[in-house]
C-alpha positions as a Markdown table, in Angstrom:
| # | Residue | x | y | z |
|---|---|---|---|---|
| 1 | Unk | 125.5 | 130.6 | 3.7 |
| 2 | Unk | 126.0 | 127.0 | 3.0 |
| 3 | Unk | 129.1 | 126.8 | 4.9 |
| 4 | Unk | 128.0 | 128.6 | 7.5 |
| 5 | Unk | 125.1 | 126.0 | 8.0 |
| 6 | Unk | 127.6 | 123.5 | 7.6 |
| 7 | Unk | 129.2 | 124.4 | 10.8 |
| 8 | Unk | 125.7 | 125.4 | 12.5 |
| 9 | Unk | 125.2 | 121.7 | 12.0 |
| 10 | Unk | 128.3 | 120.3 | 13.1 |
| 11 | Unk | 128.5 | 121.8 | 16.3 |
| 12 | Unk | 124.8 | 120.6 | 16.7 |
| 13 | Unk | 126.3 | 117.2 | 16.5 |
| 14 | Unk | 128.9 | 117.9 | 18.6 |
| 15 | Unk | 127.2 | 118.9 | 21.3 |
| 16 | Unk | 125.7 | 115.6 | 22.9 |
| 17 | Unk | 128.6 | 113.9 | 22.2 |
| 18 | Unk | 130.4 | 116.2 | 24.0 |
| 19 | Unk | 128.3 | 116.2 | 27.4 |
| 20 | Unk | 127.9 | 112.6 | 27.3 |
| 21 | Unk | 131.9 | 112.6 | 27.0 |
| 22 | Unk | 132.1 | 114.7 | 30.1 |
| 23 | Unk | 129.4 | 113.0 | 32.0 |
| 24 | Unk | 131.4 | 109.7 | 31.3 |
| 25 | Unk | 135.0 | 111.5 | 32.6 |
| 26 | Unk | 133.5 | 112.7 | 35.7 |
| 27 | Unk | 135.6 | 111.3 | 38.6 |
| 28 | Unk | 134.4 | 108.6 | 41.2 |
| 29 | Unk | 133.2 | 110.3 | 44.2 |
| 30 | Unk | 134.5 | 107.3 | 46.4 |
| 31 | Unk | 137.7 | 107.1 | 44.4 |
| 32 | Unk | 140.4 | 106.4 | 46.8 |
| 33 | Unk | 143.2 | 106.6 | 44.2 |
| 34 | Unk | 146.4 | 108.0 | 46.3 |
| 35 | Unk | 144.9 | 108.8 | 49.1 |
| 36 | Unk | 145.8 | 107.9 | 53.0 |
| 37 | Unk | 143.8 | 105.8 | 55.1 |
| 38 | Unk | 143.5 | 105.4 | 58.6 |
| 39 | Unk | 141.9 | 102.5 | 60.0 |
| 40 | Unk | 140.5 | 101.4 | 62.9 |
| 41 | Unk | 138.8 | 98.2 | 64.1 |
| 42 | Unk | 138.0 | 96.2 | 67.2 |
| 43 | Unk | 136.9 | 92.1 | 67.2 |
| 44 | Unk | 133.4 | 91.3 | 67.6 |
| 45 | Unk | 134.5 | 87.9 | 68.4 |
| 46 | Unk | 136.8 | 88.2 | 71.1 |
| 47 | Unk | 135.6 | 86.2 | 74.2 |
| 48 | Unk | 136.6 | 87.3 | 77.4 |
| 49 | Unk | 136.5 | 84.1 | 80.0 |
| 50 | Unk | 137.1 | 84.7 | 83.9 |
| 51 | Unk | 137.5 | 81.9 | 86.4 |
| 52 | Unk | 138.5 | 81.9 | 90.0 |
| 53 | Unk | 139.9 | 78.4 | 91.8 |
| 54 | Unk | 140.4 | 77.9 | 95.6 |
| 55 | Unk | 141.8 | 75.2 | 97.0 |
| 56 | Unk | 143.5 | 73.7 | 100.3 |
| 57 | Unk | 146.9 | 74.4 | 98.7 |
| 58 | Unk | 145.7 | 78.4 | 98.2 |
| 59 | Unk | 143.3 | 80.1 | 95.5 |
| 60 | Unk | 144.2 | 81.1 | 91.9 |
| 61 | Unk | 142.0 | 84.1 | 90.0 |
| 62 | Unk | 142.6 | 84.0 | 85.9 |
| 63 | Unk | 141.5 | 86.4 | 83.2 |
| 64 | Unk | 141.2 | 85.9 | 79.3 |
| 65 | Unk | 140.6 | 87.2 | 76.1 |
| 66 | Unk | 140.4 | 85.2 | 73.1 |
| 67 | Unk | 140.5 | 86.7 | 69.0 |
| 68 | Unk | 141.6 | 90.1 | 68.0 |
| 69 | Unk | 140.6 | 92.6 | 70.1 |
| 70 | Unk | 141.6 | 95.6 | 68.4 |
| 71 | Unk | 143.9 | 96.9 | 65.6 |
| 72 | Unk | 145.5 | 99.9 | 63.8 |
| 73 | Unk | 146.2 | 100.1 | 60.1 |
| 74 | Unk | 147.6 | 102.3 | 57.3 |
| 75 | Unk | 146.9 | 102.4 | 54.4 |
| 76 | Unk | 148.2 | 103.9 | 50.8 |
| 77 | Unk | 145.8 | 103.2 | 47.5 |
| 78 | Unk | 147.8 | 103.1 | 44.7 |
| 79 | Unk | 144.6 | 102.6 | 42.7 |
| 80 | Unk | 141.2 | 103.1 | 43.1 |
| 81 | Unk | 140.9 | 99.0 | 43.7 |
| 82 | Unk | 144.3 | 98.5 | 45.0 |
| 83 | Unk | 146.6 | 99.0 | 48.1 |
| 84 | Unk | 149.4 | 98.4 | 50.2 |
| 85 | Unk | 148.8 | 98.2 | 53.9 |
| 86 | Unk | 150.6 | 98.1 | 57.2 |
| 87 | Unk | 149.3 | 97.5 | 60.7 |
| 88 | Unk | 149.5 | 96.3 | 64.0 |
| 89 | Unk | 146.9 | 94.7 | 66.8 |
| 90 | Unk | 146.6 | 93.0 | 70.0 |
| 91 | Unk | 145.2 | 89.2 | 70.3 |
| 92 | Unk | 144.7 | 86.9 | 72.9 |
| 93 | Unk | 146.0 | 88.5 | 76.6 |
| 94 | Unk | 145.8 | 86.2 | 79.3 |
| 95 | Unk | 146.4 | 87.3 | 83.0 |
| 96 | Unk | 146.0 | 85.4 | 86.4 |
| 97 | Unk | 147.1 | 85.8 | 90.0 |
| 98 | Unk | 147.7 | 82.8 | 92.3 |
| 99 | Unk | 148.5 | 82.6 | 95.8 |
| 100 | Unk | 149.4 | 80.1 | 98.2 |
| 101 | Unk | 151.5 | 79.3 | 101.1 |
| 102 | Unk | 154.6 | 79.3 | 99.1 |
| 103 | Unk | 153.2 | 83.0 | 98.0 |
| 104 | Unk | 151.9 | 85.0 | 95.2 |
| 105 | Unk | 152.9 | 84.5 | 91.3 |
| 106 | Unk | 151.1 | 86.8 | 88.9 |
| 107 | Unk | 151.7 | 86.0 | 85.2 |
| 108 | Unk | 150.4 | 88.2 | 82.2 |
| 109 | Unk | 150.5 | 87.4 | 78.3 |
| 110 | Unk | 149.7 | 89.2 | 75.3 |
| 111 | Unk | 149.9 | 88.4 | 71.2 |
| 112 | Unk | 150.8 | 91.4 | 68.9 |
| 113 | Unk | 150.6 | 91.2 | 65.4 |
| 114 | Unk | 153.0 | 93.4 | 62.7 |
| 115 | Unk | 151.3 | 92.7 | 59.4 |
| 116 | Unk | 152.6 | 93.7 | 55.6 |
| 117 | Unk | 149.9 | 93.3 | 53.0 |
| 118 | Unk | 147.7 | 94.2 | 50.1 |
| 119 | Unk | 144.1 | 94.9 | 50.0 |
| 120 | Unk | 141.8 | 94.7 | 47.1 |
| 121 | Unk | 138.1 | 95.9 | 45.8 |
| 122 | Unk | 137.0 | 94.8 | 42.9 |
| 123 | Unk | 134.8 | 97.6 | 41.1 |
| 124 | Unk | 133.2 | 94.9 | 39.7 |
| 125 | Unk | 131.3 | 93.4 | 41.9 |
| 126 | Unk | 130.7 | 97.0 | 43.5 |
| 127 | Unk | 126.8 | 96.6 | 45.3 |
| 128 | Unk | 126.2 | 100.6 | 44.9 |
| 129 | Unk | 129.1 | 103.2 | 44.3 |
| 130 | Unk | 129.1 | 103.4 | 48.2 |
| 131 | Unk | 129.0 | 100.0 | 49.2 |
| 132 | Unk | 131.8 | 97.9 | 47.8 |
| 133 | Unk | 133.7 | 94.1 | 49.2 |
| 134 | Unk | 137.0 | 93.8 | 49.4 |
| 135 | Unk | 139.8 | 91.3 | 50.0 |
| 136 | Unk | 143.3 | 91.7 | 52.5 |
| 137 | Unk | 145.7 | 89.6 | 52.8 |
| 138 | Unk | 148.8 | 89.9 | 54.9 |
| 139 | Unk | 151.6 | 88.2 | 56.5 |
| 140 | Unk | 154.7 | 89.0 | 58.8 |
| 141 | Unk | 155.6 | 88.4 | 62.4 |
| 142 | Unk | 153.2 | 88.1 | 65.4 |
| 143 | Unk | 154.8 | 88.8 | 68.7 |
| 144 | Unk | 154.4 | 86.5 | 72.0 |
| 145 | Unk | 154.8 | 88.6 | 75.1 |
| 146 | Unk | 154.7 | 87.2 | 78.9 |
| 147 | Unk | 155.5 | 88.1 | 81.9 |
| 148 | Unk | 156.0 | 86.1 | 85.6 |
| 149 | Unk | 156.4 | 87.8 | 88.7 |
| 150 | Unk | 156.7 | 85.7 | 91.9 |
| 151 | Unk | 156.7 | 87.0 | 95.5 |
| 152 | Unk | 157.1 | 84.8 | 98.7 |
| 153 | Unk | 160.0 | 82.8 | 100.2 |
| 154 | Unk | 161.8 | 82.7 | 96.5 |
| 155 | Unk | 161.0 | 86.0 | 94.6 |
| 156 | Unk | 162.5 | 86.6 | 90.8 |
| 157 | Unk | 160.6 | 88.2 | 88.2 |
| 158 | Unk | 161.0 | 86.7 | 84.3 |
| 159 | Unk | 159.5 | 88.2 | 80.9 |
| 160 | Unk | 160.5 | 87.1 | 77.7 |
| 161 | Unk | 159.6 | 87.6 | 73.5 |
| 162 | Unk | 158.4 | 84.9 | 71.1 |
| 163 | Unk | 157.8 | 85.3 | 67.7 |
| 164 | Unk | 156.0 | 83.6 | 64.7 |
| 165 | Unk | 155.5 | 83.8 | 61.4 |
| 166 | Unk | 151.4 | 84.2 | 60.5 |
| 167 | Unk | 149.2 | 85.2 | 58.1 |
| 168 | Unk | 145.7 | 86.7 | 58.1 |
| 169 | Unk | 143.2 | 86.8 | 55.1 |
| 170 | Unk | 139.5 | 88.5 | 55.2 |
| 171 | Unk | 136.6 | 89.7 | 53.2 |
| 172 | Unk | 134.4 | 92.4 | 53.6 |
| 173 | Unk | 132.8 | 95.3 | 52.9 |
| 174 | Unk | 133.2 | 99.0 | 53.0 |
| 175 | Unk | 130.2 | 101.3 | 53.2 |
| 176 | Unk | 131.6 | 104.9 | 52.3 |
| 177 | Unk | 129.9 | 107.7 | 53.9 |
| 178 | Unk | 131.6 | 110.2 | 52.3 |
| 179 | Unk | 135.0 | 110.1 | 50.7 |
| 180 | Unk | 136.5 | 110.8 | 53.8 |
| 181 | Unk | 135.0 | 108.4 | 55.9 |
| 182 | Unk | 134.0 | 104.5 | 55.7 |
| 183 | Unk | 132.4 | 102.1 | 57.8 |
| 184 | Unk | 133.0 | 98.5 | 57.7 |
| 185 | Unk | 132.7 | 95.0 | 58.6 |
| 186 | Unk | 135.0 | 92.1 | 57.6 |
| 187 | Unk | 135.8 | 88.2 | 58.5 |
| 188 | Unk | 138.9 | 86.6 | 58.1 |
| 189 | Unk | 141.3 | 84.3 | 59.9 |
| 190 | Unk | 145.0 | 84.4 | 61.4 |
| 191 | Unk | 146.8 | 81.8 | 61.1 |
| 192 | Unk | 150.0 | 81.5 | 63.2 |
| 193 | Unk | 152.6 | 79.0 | 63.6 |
| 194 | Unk | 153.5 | 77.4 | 66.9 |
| 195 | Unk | 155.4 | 79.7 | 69.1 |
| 196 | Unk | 158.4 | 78.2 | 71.0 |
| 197 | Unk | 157.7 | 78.5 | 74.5 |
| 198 | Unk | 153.6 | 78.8 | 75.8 |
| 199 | Unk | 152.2 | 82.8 | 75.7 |
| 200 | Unk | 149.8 | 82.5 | 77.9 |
| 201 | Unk | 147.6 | 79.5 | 77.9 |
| 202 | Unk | 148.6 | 78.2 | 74.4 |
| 203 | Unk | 151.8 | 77.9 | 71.9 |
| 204 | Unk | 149.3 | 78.0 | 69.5 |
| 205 | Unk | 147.4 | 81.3 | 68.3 |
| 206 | Unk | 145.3 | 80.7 | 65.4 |
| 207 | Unk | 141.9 | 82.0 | 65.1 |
| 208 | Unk | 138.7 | 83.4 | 63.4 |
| 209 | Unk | 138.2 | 86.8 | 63.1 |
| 210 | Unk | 135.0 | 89.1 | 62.7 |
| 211 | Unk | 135.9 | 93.1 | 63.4 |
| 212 | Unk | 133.6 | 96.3 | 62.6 |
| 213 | Unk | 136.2 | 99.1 | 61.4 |
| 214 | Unk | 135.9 | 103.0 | 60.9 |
| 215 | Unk | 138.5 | 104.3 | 58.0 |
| 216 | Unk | 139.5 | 107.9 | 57.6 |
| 217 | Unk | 140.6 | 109.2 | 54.7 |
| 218 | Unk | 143.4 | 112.1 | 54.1 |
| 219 | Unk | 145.4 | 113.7 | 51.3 |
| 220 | Unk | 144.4 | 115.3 | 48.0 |
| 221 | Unk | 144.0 | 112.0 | 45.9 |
| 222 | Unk | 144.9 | 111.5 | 42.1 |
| 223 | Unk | 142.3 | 111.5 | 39.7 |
């Protein structure tokens, strides 16, 4: 009888111990631990400027848009706080038309961005399981494209590739509506070194960047 309440009372023990053991090993709901991420984002500060000129010598019609207008990333978490990401986006297009009595030259410019990087949130400073900041930071090339057709008594077309070396860093935050899908908004900057020839209106491409995003998540995860 003794033993028997001897075991009675160790399993009496046990027992808290043992649900506070599995309440402590349940797994993350927002864990993102090696899953896939698509993400999708479009800049909030991108300006778009339009400006018309006429003149004695003809008129001249020009279109711009300045920041990150959009981009497209993957991701891959190798951790719950850590991944490796990859992705591409369009900055700065410029496009005006001119005429005059020589004729008509229509030019078009656009900056593309390949970016390698990492990205980073910090459980620790996690607001609510849902809501937590992060950090990316990424480098590699960003790509000058432009284009000039003229038409009139000399016609020739020419197009040509630049590229520069840049880097972009930004902070923000991820509000997780589920596991499989997050909301966010982040502010950061590119900064890009001079490309050789002009894209557009500027060599130069550096700028500020504020973007809302929308992230899918796929895959089966690791807990």
């Amino acid at each position: 009888m003794n033993t028997f309440k001897a075991l009675t009372a160790i399993v009496a023990l046990g027992l808290p111990t043992s649900g506070l053991a599995q309440t402590l090993a349940q797994p993350d709901p927002y864990s993102r631990r090696g899953l896939h991420e698509i993400h999708v984002s479009i800049g909030l500060l991108s300006a778009l400027n339009a400006g018309s000129d006429v003149s004695i010598g003809g008129a001249a019609v020009t279109s711009e848009v300045s920041g990150i207008i959009g981009s497209l990333a993957y991701s891959y978490w190798l951790a719950d706080e850590w991944a490796v990401t990859l992705s591409v986006g369009i900055a700065n297009a410029d496009a005006s038309t001119s005429a005059s009595g020589s004729g008509v030259a229509l030019e078009s410019a656009a900056v593309i961005p390949m970016l390698l990087g990492v990205k980073y949130r910090p459980l620790g400073l996690a607001v609510a399981d849902a809501l937590r900041p992060y950090l990316c930071v990424s480098l590699g090339p960003y790509f000058g494209l432009a284009s000039d057709v003229r038409v009139g008594a000399s016609t020739g077309t020419e197009s040509y590739t630049e590229a520069a070396i840049g880097a972009r860093a930004a902070l923000g935050m991820d509000l997780s509506l589920s596991r499989r899908f997050a909301l966010g908004l982040s502010v950061g900057y590119h900064l890009v070194s001079d490309f050789a020839r002009r894209i557009g209106s500027d060599r130069n491409h550096s700028s500020p960047e504020l973007s809302l995003s929308a992230s899918f998540l796929i895959g089966k995860g690791k807990e």
